[in-house]
PyMOL Python script that loads the backbone (N, CA, C, O; Angstrom):
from pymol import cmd

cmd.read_pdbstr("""\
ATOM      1  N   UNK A   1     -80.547 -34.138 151.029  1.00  0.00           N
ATOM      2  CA  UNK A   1     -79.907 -32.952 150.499  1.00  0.00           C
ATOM      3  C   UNK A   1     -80.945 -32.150 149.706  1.00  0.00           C
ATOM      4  O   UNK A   1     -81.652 -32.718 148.875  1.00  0.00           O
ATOM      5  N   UNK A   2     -81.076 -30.430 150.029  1.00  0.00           N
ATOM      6  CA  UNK A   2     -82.025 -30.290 149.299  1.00  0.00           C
ATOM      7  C   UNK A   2     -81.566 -30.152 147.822  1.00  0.00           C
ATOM      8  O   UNK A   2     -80.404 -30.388 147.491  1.00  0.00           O
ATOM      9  N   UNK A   3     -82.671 -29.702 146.817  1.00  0.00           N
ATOM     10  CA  UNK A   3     -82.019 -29.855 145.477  1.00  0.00           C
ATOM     11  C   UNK A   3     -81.974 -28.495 145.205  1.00  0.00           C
ATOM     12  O   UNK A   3     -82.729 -27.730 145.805  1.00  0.00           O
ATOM     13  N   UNK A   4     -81.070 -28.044 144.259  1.00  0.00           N
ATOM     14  CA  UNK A   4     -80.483 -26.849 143.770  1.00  0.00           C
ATOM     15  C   UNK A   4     -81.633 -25.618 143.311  1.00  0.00           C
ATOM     16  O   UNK A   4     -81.864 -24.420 143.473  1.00  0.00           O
ATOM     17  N   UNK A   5     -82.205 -26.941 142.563  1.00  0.00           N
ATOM     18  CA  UNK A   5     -83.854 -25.712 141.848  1.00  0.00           C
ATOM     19  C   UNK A   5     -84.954 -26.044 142.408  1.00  0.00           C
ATOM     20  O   UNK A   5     -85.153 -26.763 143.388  1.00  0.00           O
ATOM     21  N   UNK A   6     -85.994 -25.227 141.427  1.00  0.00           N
ATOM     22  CA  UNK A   6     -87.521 -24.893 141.859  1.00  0.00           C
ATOM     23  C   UNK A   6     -88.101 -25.194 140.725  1.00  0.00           C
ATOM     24  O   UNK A   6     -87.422 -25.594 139.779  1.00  0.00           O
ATOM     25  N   UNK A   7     -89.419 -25.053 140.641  1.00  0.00           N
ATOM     26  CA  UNK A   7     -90.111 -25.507 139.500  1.00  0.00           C
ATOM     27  C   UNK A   7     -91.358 -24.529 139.315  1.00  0.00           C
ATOM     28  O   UNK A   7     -92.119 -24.251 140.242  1.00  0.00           O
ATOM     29  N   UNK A   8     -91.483 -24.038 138.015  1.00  0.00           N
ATOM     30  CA  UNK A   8     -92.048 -22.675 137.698  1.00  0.00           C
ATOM     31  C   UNK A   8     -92.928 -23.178 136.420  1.00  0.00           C
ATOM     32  O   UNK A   8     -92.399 -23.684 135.431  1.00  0.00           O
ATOM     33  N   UNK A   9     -94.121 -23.011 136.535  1.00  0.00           N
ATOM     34  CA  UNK A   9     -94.988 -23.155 135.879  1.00  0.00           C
ATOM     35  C   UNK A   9     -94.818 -22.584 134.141  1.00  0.00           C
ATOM     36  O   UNK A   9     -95.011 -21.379 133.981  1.00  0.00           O
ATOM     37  N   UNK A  10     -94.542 -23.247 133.149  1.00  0.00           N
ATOM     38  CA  UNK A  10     -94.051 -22.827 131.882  1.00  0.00           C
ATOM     39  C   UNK A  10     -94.962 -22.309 131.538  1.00  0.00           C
ATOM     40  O   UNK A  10     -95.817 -23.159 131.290  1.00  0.00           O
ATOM     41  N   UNK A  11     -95.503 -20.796 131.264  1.00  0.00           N
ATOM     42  CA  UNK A  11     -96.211 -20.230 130.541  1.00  0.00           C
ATOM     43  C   UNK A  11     -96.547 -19.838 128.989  1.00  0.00           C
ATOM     44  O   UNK A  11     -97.518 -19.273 128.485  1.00  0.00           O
ATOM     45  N   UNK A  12     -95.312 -20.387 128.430  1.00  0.00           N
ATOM     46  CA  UNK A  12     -95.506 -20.108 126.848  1.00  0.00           C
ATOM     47  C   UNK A  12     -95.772 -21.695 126.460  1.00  0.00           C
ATOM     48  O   UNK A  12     -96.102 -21.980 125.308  1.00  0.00           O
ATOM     49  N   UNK A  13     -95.656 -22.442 127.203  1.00  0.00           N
ATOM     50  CA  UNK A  13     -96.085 -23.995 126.505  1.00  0.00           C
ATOM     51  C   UNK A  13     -96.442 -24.698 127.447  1.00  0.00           C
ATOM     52  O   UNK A  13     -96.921 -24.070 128.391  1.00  0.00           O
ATOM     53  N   UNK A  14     -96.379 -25.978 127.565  1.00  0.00           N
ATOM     54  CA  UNK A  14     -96.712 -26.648 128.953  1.00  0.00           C
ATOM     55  C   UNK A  14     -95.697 -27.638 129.426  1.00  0.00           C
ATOM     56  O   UNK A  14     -94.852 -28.216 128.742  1.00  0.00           O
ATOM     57  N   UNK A  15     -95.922 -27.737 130.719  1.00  0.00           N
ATOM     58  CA  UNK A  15     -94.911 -28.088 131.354  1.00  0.00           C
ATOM     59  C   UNK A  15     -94.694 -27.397 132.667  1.00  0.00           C
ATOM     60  O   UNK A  15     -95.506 -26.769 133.347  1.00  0.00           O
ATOM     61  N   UNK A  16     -92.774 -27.776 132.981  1.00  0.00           N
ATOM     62  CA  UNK A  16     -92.772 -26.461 134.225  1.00  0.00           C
ATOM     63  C   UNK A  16     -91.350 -26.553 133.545  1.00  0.00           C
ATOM     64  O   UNK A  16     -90.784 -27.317 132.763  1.00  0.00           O
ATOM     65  N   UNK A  17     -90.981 -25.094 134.412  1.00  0.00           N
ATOM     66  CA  UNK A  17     -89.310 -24.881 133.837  1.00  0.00           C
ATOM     67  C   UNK A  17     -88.829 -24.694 135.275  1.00  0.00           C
ATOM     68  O   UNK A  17     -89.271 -24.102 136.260  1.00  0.00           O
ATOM     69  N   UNK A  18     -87.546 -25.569 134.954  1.00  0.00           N
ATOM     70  CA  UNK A  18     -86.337 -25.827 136.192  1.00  0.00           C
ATOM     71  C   UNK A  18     -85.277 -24.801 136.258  1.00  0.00           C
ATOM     72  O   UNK A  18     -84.222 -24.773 135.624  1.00  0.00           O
ATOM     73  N   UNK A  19     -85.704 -24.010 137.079  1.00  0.00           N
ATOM     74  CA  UNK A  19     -85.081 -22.901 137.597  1.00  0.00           C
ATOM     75  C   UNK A  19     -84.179 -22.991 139.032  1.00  0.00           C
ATOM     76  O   UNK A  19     -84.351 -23.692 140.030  1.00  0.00           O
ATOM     77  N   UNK A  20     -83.344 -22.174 138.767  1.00  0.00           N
ATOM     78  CA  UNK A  20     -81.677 -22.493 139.685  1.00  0.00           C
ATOM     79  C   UNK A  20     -82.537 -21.279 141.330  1.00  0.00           C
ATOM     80  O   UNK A  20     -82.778 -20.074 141.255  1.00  0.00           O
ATOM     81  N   UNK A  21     -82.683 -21.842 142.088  1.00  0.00           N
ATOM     82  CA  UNK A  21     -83.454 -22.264 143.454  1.00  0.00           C
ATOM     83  C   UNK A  21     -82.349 -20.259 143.903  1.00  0.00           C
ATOM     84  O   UNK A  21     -82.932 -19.340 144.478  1.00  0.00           O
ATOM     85  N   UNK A  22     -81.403 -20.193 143.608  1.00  0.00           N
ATOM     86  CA  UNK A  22     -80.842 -18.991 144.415  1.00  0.00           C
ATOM     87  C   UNK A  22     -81.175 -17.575 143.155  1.00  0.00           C
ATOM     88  O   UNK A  22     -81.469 -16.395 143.345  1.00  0.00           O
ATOM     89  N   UNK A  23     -80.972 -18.325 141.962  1.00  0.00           N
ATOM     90  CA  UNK A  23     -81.270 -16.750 141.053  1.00  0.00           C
ATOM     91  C   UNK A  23     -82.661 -17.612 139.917  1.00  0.00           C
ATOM     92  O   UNK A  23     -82.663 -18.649 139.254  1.00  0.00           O
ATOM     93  N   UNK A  24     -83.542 -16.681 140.139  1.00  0.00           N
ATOM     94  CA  UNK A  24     -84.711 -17.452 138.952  1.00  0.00           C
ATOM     95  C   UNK A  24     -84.177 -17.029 137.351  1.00  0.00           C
ATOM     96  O   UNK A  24     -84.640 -17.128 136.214  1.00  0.00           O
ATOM     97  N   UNK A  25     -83.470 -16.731 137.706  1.00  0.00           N
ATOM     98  CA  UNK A  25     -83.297 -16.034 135.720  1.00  0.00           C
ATOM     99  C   UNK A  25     -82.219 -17.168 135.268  1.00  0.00           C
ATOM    100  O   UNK A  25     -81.641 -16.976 134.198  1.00  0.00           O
ATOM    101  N   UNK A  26     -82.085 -17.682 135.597  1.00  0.00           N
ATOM    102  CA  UNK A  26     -81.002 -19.148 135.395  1.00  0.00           C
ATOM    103  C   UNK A  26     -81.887 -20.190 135.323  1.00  0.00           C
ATOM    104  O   UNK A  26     -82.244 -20.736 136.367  1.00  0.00           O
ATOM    105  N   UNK A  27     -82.448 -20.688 133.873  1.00  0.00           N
ATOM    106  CA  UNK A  27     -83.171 -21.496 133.493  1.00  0.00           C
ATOM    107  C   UNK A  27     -82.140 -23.079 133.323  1.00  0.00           C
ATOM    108  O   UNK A  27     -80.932 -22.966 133.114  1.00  0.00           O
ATOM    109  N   UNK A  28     -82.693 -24.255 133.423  1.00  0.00           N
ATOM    110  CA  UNK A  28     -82.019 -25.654 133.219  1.00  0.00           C
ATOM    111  C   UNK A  28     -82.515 -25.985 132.064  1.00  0.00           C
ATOM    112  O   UNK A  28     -81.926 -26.447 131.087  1.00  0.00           O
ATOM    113  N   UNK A  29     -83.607 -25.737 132.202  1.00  0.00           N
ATOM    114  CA  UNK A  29     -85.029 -26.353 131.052  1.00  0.00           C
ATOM    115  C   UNK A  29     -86.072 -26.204 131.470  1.00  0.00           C
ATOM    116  O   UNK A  29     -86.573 -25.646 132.446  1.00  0.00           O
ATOM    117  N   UNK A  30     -86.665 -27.230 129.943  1.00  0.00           N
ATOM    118  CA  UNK A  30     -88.219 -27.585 130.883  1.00  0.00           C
ATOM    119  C   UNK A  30     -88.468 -29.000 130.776  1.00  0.00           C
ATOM    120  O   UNK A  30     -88.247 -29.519 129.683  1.00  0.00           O
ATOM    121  N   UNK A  31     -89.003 -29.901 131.978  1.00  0.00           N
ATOM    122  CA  UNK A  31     -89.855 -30.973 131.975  1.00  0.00           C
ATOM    123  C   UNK A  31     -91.217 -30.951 131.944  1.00  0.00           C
ATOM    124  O   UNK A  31     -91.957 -30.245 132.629  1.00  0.00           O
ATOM    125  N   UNK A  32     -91.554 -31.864 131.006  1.00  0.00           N
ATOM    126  CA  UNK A  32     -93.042 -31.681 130.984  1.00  0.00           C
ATOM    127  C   UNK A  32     -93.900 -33.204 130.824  1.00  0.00           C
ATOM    128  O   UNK A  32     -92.985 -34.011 130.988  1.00  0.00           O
ATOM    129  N   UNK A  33     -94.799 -33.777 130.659  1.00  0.00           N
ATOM    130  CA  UNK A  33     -95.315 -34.869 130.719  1.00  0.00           C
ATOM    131  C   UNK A  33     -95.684 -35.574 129.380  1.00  0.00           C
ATOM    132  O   UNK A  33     -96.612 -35.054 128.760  1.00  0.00           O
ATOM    133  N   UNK A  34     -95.189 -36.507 128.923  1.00  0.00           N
ATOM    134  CA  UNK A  34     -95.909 -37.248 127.626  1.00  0.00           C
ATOM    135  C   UNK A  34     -96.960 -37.869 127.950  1.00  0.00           C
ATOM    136  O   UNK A  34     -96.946 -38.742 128.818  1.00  0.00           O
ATOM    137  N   UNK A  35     -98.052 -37.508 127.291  1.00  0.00           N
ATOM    138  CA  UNK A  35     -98.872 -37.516 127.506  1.00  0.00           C
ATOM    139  C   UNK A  35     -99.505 -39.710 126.789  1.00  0.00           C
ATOM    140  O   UNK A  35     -99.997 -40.519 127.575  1.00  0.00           O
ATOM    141  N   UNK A  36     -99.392 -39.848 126.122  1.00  0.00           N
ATOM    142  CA  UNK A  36     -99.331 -40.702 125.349  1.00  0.00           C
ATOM    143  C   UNK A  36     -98.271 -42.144 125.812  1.00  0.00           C
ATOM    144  O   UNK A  36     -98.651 -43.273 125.502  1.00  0.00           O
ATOM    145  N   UNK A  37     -97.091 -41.960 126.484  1.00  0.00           N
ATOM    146  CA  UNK A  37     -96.167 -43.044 127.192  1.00  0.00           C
ATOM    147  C   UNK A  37     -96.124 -42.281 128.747  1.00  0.00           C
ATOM    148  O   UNK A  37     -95.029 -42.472 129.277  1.00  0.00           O
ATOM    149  N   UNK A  38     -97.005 -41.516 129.536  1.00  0.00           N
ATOM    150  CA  UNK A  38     -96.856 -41.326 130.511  1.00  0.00           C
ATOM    151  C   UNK A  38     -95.615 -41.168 131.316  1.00  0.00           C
ATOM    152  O   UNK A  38     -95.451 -41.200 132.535  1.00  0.00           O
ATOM    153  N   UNK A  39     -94.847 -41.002 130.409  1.00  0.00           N
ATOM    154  CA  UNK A  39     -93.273 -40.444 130.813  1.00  0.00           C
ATOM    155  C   UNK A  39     -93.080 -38.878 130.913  1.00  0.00           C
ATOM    156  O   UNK A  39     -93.799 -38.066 130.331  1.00  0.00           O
ATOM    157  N   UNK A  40     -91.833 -38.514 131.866  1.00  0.00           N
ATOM    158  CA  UNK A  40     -91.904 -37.212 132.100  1.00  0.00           C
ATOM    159  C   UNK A  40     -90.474 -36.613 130.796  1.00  0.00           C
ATOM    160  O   UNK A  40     -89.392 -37.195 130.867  1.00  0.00           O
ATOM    161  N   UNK A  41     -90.589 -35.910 130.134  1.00  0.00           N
ATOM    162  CA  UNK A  41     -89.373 -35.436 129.140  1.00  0.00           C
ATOM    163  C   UNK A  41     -88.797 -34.158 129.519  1.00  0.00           C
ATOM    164  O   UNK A  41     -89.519 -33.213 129.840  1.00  0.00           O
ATOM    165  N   UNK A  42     -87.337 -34.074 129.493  1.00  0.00           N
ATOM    166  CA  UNK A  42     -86.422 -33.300 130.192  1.00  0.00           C
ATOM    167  C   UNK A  42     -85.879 -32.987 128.298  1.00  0.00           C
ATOM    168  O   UNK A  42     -85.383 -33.638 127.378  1.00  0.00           O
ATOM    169  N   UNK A  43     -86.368 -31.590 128.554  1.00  0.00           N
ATOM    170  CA  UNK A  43     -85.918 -29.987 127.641  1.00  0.00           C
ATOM    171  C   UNK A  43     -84.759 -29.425 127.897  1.00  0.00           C
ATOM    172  O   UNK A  43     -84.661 -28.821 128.965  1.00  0.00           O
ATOM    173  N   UNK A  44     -83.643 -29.481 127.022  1.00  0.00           N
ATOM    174  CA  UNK A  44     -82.617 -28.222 127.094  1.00  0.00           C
ATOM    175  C   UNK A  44     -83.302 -26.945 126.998  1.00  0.00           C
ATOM    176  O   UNK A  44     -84.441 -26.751 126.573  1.00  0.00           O
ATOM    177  N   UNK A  45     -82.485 -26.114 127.437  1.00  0.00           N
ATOM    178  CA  UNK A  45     -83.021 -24.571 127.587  1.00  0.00           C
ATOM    179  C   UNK A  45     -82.625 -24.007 125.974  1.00  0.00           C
ATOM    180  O   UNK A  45     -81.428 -24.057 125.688  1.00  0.00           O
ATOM    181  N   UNK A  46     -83.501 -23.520 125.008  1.00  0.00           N
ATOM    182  CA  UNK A  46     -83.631 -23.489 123.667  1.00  0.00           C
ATOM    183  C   UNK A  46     -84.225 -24.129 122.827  1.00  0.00           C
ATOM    184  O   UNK A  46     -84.535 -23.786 121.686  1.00  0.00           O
ATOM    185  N   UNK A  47     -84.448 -25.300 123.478  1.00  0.00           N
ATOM    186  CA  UNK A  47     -85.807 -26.075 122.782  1.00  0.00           C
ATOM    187  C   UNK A  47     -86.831 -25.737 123.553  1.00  0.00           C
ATOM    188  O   UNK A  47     -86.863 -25.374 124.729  1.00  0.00           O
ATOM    189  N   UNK A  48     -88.197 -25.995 122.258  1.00  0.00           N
ATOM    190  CA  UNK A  48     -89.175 -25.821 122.584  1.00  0.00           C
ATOM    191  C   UNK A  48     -90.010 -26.933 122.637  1.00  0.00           C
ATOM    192  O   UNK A  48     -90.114 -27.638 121.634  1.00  0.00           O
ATOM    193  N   UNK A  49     -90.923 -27.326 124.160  1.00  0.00           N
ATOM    194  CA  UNK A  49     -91.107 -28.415 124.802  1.00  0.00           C
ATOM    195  C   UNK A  49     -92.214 -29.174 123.496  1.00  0.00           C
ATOM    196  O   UNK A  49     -93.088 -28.461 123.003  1.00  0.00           O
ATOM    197  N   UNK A  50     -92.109 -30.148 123.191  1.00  0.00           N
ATOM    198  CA  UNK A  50     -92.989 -31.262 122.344  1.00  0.00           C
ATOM    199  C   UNK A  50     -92.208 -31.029 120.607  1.00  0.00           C
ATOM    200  O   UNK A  50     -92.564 -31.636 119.597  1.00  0.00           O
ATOM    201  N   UNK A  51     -91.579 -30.438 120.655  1.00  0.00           N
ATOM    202  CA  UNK A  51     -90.747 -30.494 119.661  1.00  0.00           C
ATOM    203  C   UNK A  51     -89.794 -31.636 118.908  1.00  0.00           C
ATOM    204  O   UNK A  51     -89.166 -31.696 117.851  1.00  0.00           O
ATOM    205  N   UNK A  52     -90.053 -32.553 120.104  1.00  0.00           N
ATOM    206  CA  UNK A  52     -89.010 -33.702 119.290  1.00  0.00           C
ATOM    207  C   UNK A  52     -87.434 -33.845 119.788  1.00  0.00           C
ATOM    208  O   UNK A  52     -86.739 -34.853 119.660  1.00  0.00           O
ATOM    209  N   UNK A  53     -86.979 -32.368 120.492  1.00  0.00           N
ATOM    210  CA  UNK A  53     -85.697 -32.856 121.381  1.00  0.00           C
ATOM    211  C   UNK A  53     -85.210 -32.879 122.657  1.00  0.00           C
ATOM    212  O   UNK A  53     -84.215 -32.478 123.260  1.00  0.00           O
ATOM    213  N   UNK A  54     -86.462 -33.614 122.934  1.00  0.00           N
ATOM    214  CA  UNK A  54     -86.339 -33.888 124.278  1.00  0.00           C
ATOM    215  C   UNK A  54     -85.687 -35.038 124.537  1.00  0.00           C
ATOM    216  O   UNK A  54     -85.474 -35.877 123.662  1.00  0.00           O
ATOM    217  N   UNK A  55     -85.217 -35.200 126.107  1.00  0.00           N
ATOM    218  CA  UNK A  55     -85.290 -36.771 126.827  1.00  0.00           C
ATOM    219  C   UNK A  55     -85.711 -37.207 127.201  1.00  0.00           C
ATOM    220  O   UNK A  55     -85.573 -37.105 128.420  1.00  0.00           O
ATOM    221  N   UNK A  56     -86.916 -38.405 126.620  1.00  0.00           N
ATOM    222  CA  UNK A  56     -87.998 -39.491 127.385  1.00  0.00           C
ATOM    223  C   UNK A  56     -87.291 -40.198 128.297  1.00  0.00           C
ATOM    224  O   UNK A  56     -86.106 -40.512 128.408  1.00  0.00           O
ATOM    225  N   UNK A  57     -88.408 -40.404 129.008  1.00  0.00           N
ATOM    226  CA  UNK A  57     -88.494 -42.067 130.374  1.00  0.00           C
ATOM    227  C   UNK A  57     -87.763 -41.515 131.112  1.00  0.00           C
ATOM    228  O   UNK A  57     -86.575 -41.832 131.163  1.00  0.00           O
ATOM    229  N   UNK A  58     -88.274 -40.572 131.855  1.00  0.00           N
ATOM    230  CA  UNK A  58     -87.983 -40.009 133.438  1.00  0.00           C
ATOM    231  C   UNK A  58     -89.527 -40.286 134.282  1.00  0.00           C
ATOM    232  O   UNK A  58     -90.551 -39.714 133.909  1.00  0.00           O
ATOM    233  N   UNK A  59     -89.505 -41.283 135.508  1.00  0.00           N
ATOM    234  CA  UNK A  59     -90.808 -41.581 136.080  1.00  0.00           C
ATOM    235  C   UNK A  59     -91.129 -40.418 137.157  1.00  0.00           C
ATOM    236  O   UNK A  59     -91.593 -40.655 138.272  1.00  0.00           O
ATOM    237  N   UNK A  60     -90.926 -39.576 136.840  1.00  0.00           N
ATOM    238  CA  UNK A  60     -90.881 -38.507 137.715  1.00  0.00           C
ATOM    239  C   UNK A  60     -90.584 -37.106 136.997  1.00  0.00           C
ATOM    240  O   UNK A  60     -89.566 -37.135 136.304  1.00  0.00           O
ATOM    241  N   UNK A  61     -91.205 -36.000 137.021  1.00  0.00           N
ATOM    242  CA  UNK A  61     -90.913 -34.848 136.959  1.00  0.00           C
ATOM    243  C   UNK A  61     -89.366 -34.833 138.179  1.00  0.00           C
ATOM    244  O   UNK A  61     -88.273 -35.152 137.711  1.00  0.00           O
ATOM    245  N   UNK A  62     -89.446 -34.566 139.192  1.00  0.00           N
ATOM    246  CA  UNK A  62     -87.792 -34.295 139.951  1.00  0.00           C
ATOM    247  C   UNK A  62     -86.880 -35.124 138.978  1.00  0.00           C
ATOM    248  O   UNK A  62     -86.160 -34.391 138.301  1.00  0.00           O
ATOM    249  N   UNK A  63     -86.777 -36.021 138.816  1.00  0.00           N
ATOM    250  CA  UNK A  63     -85.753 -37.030 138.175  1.00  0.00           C
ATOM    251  C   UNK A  63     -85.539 -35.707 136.867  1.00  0.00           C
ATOM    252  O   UNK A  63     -84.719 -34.789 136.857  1.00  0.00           O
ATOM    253  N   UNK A  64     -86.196 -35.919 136.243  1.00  0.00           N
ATOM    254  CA  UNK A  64     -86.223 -35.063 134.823  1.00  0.00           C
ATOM    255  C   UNK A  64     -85.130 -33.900 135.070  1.00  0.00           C
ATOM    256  O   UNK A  64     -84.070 -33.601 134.519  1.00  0.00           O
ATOM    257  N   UNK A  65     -85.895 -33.367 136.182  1.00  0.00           N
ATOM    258  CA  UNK A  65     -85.707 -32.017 136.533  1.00  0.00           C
ATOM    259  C   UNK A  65     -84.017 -31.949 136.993  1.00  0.00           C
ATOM    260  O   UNK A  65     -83.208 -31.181 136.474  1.00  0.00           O
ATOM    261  N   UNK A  66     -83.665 -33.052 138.213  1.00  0.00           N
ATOM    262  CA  UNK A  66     -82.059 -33.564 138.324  1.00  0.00           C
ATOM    263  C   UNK A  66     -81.121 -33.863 137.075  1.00  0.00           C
ATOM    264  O   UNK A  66     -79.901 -33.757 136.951  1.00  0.00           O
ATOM    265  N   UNK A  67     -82.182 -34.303 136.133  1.00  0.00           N
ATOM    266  CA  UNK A  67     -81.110 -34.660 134.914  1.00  0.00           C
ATOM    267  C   UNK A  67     -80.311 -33.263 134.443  1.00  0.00           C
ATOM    268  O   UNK A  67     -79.154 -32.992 134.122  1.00  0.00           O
ATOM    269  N   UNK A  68     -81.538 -32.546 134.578  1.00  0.00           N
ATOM    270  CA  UNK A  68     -80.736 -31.120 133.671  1.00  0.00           C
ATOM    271  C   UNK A  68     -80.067 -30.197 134.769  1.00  0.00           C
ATOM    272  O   UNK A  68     -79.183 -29.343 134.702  1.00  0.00           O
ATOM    273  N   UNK A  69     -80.702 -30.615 135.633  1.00  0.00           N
ATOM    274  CA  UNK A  69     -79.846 -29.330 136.842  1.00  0.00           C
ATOM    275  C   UNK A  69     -78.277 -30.180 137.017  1.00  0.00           C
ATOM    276  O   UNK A  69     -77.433 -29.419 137.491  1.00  0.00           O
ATOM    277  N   UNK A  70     -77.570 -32.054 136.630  1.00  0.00           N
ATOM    278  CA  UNK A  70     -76.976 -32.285 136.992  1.00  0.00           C
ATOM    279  C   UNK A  70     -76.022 -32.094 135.396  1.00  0.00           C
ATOM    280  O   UNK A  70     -74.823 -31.831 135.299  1.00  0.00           O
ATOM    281  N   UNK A  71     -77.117 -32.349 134.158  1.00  0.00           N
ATOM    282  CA  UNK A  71     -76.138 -32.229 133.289  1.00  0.00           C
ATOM    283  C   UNK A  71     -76.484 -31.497 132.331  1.00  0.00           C
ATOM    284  O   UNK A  71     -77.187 -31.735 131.348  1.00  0.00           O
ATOM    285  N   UNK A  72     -75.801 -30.330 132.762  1.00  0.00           N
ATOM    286  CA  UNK A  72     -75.955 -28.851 131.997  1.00  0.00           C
ATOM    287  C   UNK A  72     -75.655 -28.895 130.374  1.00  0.00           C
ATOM    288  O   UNK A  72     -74.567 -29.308 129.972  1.00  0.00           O
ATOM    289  N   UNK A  73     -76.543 -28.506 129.590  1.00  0.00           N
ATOM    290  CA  UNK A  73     -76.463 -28.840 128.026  1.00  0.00           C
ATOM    291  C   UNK A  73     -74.759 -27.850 127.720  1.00  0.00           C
ATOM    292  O   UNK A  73     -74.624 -26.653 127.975  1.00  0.00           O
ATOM    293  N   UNK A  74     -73.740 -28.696 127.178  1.00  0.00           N
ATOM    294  CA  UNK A  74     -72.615 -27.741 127.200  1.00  0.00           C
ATOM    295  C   UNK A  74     -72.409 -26.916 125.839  1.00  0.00           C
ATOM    296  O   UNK A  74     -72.782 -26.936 124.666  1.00  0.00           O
ATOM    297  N   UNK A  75     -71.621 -26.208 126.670  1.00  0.00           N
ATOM    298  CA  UNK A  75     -71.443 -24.966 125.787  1.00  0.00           C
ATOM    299  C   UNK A  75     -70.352 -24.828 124.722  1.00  0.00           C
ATOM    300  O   UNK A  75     -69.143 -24.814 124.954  1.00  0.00           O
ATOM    301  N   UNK A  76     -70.997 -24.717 123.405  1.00  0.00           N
ATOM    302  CA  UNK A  76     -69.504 -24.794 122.713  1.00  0.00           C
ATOM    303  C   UNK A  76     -68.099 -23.885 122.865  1.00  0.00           C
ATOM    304  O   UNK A  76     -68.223 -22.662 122.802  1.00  0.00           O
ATOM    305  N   UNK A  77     -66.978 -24.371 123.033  1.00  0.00           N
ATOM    306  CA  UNK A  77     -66.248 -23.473 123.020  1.00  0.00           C
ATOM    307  C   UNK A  77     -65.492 -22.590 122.299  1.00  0.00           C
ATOM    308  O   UNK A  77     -64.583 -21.972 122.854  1.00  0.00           O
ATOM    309  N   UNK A  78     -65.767 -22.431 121.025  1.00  0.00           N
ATOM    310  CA  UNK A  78     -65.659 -21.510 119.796  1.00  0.00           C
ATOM    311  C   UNK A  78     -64.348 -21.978 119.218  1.00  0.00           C
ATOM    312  O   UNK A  78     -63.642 -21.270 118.500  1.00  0.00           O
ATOM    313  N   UNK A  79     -64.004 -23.487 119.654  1.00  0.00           N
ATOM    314  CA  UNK A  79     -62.478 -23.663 118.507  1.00  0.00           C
ATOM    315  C   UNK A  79     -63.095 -24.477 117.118  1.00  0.00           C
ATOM    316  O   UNK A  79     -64.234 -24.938 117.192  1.00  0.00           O
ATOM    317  N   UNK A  80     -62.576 -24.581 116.290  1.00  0.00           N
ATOM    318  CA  UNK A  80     -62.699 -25.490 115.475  1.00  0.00           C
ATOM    319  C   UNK A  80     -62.113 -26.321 114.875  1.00  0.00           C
ATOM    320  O   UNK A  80     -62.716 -27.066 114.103  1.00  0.00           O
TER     321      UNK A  80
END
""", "prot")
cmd.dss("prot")
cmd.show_as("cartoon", "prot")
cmd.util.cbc("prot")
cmd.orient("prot")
């Protein structure tokens, strides 16, 4: 099956950002590589990559990249 997104070279930091494969302006995140545990870390879209809120231990950039294209950071719904 192919997968939903593409992968776009992150220009304001490093990494790549997981972009929705039919419209590019529909960001997932970004995955990028730890450098130090050789793990790949999966970014919500609003964080900024090495910041500390990421998700370690993906052996793969795609994996990373499936995490966020499968589980979309949700959205609050304004009750309280």
């Amino acid at each position: 099956m192919p997968e939903e997104f593409m992968f776009s070279r992150n220009i304001s930091s490093y990494g790549y950002r997981v972009l929705d494969r039919q419209d590019a302006k529909t960001s997932y995140g970004v995955v990028w590589l730890h450098a130090e545990v050789c793990q790949w870390v999966a970014e919500y879209p609003g964080n900024r990559p090495g910041s500390g809120g990421g998700i370690p231990g993906f052996a793969s950039r795609e994996w990373a990249a499936r995490f966020l294209y499968r589980y979309r950071k949700p959205q609050p719904s304004g009750r309280t």
